[in-house]
C-alpha positions as CSV (number, residue, x, y, z in Angstrom):
1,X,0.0,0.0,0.0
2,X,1.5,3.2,-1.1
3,X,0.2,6.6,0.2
4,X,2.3,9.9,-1.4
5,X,-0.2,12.5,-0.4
6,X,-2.4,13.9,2.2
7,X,-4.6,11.9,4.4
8,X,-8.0,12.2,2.8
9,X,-10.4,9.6,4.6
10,X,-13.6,9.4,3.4
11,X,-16.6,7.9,5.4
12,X,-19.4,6.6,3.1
13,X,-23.0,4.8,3.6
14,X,-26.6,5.1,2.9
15,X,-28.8,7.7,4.4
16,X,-28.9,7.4,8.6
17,X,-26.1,5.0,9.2
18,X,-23.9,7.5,10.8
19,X,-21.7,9.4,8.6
20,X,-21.7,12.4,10.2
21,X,-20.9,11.5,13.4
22,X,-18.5,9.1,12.8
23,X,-16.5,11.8,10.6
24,X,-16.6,13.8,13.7
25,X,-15.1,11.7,15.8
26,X,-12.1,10.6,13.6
27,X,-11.9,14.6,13.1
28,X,-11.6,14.9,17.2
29,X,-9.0,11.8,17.4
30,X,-6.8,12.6,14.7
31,X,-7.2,16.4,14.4
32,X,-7.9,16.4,10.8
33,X,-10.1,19.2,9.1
34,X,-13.6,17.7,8.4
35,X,-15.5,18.3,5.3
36,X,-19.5,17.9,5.8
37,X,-21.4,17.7,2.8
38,X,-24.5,20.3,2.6
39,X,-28.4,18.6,3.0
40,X,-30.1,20.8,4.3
41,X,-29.6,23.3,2.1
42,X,-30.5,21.6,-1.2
43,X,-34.6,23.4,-1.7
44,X,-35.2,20.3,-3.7
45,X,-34.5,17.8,-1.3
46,X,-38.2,17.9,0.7
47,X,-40.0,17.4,-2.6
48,X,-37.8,15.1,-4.0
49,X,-38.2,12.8,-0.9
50,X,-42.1,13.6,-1.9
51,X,-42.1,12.9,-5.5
52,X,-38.7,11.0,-6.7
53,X,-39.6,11.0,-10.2
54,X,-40.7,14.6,-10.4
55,X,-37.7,16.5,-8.0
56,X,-34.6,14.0,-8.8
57,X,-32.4,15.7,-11.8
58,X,-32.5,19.5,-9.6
59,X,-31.9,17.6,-6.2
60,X,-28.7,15.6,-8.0
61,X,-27.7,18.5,-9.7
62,X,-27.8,20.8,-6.7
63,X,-25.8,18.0,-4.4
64,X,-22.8,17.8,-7.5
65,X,-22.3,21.1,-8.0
66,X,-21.7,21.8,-4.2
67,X,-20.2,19.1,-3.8
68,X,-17.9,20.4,-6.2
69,X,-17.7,23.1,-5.1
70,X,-16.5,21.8,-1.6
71,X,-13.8,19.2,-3.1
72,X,-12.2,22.6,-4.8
73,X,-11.8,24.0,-2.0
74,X,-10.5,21.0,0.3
75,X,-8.3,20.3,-2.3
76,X,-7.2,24.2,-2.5
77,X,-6.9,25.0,1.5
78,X,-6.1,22.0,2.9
79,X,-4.7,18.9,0.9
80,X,-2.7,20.9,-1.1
81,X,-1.1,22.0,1.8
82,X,-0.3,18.7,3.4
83,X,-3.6,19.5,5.7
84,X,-5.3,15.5,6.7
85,X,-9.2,16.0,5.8
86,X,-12.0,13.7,7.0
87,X,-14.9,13.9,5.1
88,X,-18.5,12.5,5.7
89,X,-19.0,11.6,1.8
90,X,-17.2,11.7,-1.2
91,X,-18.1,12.9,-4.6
92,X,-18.6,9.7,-5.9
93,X,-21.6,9.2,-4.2
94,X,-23.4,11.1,-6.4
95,X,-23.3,8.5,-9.3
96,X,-25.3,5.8,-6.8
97,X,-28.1,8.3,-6.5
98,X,-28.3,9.0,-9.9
99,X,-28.0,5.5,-11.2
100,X,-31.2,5.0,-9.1
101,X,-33.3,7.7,-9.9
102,X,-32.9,9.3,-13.0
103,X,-34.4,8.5,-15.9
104,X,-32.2,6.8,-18.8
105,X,-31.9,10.2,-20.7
106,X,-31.7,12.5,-17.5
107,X,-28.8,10.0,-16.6
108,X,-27.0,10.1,-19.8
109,X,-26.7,13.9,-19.6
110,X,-25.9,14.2,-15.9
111,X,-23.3,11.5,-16.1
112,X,-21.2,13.7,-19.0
113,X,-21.6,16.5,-16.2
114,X,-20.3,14.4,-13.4
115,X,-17.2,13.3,-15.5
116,X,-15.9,16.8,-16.7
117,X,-16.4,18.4,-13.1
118,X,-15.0,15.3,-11.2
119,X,-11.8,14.1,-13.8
120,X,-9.5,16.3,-11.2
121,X,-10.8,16.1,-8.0
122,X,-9.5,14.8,-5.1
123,X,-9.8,11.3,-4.2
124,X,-10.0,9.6,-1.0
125,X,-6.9,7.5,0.1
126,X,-9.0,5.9,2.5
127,X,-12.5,4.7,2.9
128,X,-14.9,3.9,5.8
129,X,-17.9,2.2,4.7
130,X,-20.7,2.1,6.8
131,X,-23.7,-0.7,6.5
132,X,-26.5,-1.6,8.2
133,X,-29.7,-3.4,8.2
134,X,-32.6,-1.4,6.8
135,X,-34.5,-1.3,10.4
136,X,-31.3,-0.3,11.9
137,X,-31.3,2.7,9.1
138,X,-34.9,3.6,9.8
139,X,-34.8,3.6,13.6
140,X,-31.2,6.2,13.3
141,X,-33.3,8.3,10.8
142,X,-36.2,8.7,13.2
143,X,-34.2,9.1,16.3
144,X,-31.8,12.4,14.1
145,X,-36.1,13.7,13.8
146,X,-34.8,15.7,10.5
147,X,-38.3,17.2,9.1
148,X,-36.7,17.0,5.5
149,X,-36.2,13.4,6.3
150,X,-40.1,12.1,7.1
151,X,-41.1,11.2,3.8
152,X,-38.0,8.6,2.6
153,X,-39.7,5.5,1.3
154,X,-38.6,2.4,3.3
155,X,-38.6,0.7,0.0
156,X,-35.9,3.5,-1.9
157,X,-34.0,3.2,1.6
158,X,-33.4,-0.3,0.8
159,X,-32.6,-0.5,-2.6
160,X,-30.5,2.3,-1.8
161,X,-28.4,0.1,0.8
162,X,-28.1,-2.5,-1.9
163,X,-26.9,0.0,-4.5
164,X,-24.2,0.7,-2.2
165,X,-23.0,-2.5,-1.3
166,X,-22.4,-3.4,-4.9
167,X,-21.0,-0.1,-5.7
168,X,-18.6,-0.5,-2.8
169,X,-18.1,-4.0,-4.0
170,X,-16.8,-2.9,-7.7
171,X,-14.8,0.3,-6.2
172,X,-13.1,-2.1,-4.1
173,X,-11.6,-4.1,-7.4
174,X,-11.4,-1.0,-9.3
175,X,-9.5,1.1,-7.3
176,X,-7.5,-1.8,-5.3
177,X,-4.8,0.6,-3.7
178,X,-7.4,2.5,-2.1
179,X,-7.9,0.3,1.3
180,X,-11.9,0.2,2.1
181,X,-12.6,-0.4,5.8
182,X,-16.5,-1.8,6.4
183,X,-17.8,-1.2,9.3
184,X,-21.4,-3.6,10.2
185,X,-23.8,-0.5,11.5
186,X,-25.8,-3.4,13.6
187,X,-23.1,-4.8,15.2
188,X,-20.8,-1.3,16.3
189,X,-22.6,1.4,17.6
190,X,-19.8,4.0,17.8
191,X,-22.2,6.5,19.5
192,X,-23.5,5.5,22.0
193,X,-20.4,2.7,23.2
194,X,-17.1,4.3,23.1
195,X,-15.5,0.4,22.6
196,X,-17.1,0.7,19.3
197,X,-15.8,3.6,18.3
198,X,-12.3,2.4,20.1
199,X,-12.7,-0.6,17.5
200,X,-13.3,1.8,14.7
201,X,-10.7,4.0,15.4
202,X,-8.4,1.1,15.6
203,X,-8.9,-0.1,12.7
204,X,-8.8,3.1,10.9
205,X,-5.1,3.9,13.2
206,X,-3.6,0.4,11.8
207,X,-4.4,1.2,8.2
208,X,-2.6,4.8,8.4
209,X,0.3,3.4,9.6
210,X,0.4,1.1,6.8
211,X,0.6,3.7,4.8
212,X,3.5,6.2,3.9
213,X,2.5,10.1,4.1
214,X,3.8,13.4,4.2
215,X,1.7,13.9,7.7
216,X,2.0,12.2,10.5
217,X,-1.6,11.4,11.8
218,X,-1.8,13.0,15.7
219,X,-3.9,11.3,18.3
């Protein structure tokens, strides 16, 4: 395993498994900058959870052009720079959402999109993958109480989960010197039991260390 740049860990996973917070706490334990992608900002994203079909080509647009927007300047302020950055998504995200809900043409025309913005960005050299079982999903979703969040389809949440398992499972052979650590969402529950996160954190240490970078990661 070869690292030459910057620590740039991503944390990945359907909606409700615990991105967020898990980003926060490898933030906190390593001290590296974290990058939080914008939700509830995107207008679309209360209708789109209302009406997929209708609201999905502005709700993916709005997500990859701030997206973007935020990899430019991570990779501007902060890898550059030899500045570690945690992140609780990556751009690449974006093509599992769309593969599921646009239509064939809206698809076609987002995907050329996608490619010219994302043929330079910054790529994790890390991931954290997050799964869990839908009811575990459902039961984090309702506990966070987002508003924006009340109308996902229990059905979209699962094929969701299963579009990112196999898309983890091709980025793993496609991109085999980027190390992917899965995490089983049912099994650790890094918020509430600090062992979890311990377990996590662990993990996450032993795989930095395997690597060679210009930063030393501080705990």
């Amino acid at each position: 395993m070869d690292f030459s740049s910057t620590p740039f860990i991503t944390v990945e996973g359907p909606i409700g498994v615990g991105k967020t917070s898990l980003a926060k706490a490898i933030s906190n334990a390593f001290s590296y900058h974290i990058l939080k992608e914008i939700v509830d900002e995107n207008p679309f994203l209360g209708k789109f959870y209302e009406n997929i079909d209708e609201w999905s080509f502005q709700t993916e647009m709005f997500f990859l052009c701030n997206r973007y927007k935020q990899l430019e300047d991570i990779q501007s302020k902060y890898l550059s720079q030899n500045k570690p950055v945690v992140s609780d998504y990556h751009i690449f995200k974006n093509m599992i959402f769309a593969m599921r809900t646009l239509k064939p043409h809206q698809f076609n025309k987002y995907e050329e999109i996608y490619k010219i913005l994302t043929h330079d960005m910054p790529t994790p050299n890390v991931v954290v993958y997050l799964h869990a079982s839908l009811e575990t999903l459902l039961h984090r979703i309702q506990i966070r109480g987002r508003a924006i969040e009340k109308n996902i389809s229990p059905l979209y949440l699962e094929q969701l989960t299963l579009d990112y398992d196999q898309f983890m499972d091709e980025f793993q052979i496609q991109h085999p010197e980027i190390p992917v650590i899965r995490i089983d969402g049912d099994e650790l529950d890094f918020v509430k039991r600090p062992d979890d996160l311990n377990v996590i954190l662990s993990k996450l240490q032993t795989t930095l260390n395997e690597g060679v970078f210009n930063h030393e990661p501080a705990r």
